[in-house]
N, C-alpha and C positions, 0 to 999 in steps of 0.2 A: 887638671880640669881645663887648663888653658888649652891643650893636646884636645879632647874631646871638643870644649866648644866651639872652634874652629872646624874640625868636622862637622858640628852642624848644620855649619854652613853651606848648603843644597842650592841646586838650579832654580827646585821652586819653590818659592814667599811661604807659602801652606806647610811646607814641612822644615822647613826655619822654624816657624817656632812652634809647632809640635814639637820636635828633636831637642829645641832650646826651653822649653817649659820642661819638659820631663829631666833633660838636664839636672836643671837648678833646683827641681821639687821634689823629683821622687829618686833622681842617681844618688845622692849620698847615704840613704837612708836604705838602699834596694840590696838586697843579698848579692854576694861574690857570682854567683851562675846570673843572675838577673842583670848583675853590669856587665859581664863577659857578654851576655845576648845583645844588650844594646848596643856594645861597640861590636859585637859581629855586625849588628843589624846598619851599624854607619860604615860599613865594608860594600853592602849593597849599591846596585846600581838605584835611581829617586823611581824611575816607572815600578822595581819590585815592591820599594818602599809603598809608593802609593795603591796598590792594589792590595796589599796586607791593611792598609792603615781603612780603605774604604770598605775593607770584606771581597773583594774577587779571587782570591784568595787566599787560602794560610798557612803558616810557615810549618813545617814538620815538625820541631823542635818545639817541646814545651815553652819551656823559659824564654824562646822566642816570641810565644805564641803572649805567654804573661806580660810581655812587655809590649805590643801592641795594644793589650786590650788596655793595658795603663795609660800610653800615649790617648786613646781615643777618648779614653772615660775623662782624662784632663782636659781632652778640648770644650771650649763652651758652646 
């Protein structure tokens, strides 16, 4: 967990802690293909990240696609 939270660590403040809530609320509990997608997804460059996370567009990959819509539905 130490490994991944440090990857969450991004250029920018906004997807800090998107990255870091989903982290700590939904990775433990998210199926085997659904933590593979998030840590594909902390492989991306923050500009791909941010354009999946506001809708410009979307990821090809299911379960990549599931964990965005996670991220987004957690933010307030």
């Amino acid at each position: 967990m130490n490994r991944l939270r440090w990857r969450c660590r991004r250029g920018m403040r906004e997807l800090d802690v998107l990255l870091a809530r989903y982290l700590e609320d939904v990775y433990p509990h998210a199926s085997p293909a659904h933590r593979e997608a998030f840590e594909a997804l902390l492989e991306l460059q923050d500009p791909t990240i941010l354009a999946y996370v506001v809708g410009r567009t979307s990821p090809a990959d299911p379960n990549l696609a599931d964990v965005i819509k996670q991220l987004t539905a957690a933010s307030p």
